[in-house]
C-alpha positions in Angstrom: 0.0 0.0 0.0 1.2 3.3 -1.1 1.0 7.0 0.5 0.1 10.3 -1.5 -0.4 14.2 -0.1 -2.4 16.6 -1.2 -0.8 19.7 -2.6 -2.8 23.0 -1.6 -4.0 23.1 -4.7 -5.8 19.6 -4.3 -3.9 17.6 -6.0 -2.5 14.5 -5.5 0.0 12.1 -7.1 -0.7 8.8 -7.6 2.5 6.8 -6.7 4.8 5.4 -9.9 4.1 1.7 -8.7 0.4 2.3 -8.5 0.6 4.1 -11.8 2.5 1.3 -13.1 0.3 -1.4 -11.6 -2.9 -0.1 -13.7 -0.7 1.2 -16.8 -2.0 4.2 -16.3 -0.1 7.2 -18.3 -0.8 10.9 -18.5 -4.1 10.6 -20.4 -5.4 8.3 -18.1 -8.7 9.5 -17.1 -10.2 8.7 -13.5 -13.8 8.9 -11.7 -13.7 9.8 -8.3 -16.5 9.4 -5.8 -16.7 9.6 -1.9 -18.0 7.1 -0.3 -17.9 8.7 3.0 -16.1 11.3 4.4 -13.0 9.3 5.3 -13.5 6.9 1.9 -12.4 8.5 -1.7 -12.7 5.5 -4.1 -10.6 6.3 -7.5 -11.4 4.0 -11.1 -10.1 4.1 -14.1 -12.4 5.5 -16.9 -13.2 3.2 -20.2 -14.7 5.5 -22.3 -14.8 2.2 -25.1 -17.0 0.9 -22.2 -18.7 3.5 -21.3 -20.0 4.1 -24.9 -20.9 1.1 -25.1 -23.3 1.0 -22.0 -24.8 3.9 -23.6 -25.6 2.5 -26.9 -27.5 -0.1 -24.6 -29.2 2.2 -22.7 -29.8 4.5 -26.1 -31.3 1.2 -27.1 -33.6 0.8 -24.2 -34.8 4.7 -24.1 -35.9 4.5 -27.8 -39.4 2.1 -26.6 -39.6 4.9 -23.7 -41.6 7.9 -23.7 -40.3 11.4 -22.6 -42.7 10.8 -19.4 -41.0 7.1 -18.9 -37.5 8.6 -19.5 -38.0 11.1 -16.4 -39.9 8.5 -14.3 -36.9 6.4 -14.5 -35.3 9.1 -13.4 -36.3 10.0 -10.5 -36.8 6.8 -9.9 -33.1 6.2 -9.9 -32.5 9.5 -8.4 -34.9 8.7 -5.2 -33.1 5.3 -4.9 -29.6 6.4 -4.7 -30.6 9.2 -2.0 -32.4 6.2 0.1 -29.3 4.0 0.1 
């Protein structure tokens, strides 16, 4: 397990093994949530994948009205603020 400190301008450095670990290079794009206020959790983004699961969704929405689209939601939206 590796260390890293935040600069005062927020940023922090991932360390070289880490980097190297998940061949991540300067391009490498992340998503960062917190999962509490002690827990950052840091992924690497796919964007191939990511596309992908949008063409899916794209797929599903197209059956969907404008009133089902929102539904779903806020649907989604109410479940993530309950959990």
């Amino acid at each position: 397990m590796e260390t890293a400190k935040m600069s005062e301008r927020g940023q922090i450095i991932i360390p070289k093994e880490v980097r190297e670990q998940i061949h991540a290079d300067t391009d490498t794009v992340f998503v960062v949530d917190a999962l509490d206020k002690d827990t950052i959790v840091m992924k690497k983004f796919d964007s191939k994948a990511w596309i992908e699961e949008f063409n899916r969704i794209r797929k599903r929405t197209k059956k969907m009205s404008s009133a089902q689209i929102e539904a779903e939601i806020h649907e989604y939206r109410r479940q993530k603020r309950s959990s």
